[in-house]
C-alpha positions as a printed Julia matrix, in Angstrom:
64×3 Matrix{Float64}:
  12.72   -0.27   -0.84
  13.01    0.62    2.96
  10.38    0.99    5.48
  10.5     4.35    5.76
  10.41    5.04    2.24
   7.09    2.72    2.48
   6.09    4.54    5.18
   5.69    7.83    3.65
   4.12    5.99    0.35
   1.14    5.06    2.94
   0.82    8.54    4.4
   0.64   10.12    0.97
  -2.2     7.33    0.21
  -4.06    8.49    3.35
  -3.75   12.02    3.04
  -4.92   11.74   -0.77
  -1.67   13.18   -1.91
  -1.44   10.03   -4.08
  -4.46    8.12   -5.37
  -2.96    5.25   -5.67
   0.67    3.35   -5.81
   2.26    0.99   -8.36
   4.46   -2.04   -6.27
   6.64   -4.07   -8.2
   6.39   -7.87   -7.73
  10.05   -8.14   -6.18
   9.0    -4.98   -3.69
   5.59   -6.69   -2.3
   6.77   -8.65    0.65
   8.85   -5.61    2.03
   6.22   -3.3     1.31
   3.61   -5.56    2.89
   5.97   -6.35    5.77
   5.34   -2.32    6.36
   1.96   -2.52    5.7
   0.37   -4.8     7.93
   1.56   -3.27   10.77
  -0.64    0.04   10.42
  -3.65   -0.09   12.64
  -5.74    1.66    9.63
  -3.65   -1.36    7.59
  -7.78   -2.52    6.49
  -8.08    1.04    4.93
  -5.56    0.15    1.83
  -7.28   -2.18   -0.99
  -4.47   -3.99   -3.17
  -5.54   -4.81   -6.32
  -3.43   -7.46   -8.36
  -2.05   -6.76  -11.37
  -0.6    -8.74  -14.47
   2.58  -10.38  -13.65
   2.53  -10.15   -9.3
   2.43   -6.62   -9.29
   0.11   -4.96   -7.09
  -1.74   -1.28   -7.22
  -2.66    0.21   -3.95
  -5.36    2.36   -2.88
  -6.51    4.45   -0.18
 -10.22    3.75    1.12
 -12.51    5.63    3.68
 -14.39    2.49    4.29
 -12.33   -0.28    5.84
 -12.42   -3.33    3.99
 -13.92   -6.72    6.56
């Protein structure tokens, strides 16, 4: 997974091309790595799933 394939995962997130977006357990720390360095990174809610997987989302409301 490279950033700018993570990259245009977020952008499809924000634009609400995709609702949400499955990460694989080995995939989180690059995809994070991407992640946190979006200003509007508080606008994406990860929610864990079974086994260190993670499902993203896109939210209007930033998260505190």
């Amino acid at each position: 997974m490279n950033e700018q394939f993570v990259i245009e995962i977020l952008d499809k997130l924000k634009s609400g091309e995709l609702s949400e977006y499955y990460v694989k357990n080995e995939d989180f720390m690059e995809f994070r790595q991407v992640l946190v360095k979006r200003e509007d990174f508080k606008h994406f809610r990860g929610i864990s799933q079974r086994g260190g997987d993670v499902l993203y989302r896109y939210t209007l409301d930033p998260r505190s």
